[in-house]
C-alpha positions as CSV (number, residue, x, y, z in Angstrom):
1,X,0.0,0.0,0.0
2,X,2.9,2.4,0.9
3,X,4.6,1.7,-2.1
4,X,1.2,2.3,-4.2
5,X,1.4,5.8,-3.1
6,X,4.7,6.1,-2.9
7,X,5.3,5.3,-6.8
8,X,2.0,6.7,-7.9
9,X,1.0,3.7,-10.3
10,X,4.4,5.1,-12.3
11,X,4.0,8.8,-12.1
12,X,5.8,9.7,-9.0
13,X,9.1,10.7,-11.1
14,X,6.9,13.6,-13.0
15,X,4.9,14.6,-10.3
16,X,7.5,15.1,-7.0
17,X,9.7,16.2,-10.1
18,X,7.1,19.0,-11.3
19,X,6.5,19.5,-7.2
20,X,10.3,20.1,-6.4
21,X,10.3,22.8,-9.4
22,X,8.0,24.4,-8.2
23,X,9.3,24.7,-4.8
24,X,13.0,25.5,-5.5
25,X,11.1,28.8,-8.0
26,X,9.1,29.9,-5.4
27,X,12.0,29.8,-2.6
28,X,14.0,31.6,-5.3
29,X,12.1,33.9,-6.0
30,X,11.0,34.7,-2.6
31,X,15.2,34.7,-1.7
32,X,15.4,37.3,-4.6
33,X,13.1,39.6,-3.6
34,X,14.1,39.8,-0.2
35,X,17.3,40.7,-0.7
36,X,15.8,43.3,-3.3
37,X,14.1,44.8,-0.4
38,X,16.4,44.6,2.1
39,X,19.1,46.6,-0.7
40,X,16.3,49.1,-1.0
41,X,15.4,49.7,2.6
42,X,19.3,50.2,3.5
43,X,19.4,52.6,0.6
44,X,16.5,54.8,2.6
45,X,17.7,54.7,5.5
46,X,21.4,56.2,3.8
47,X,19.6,58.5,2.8
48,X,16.9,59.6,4.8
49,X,17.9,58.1,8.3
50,X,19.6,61.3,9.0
51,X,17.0,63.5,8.2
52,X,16.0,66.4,11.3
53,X,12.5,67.2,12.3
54,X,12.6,69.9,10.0
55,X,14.2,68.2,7.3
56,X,11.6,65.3,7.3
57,X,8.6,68.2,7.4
58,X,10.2,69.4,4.0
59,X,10.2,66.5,2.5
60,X,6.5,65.6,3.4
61,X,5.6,68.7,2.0
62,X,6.7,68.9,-1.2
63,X,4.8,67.8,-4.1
64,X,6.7,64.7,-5.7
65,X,6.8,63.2,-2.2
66,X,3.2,63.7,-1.2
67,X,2.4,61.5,-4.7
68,X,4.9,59.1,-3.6
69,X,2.9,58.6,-0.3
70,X,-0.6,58.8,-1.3
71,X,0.4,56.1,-4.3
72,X,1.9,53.8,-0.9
73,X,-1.0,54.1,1.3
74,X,-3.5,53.1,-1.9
75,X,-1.3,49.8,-2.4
């Protein structure tokens, strides 16, 4: 009975083949863009860890930035 399920009546080789595929692109993938983000979020915080009270009210103010935030809250 084990070995029934176990070979699946000859198509085990495609299946846990097509199954493992699957697997090792998703884990890549998800590895990928990861890293993406962690690259990213290091590059803000370069740039804009720093940034006074003052500085940070600027920013917020100004028009490209207030897009950028209203396009992050919709998503």
């Amino acid at each position: 009975m084990i070995n029934e399920t176990l070979f699946m009546n000859g198509y085990a080789v495609y299946v846990l083949s097509a199954f493992s595929f699957t697997l090792l692109s998703f884990l890549s993938l998800y590895l990928v863009t990861k890293m993406q983000f962690v690259r990213e979020q290091n590059k803000f915080i370069a740039k804009f860890g720093s940034l006074t009270n003052e500085q940070a009210r600027t920013a917020k103010s100004q028009r490209i930035n207030k897009e950028i935030l209203a396009n992050a809250t919709n998503n």
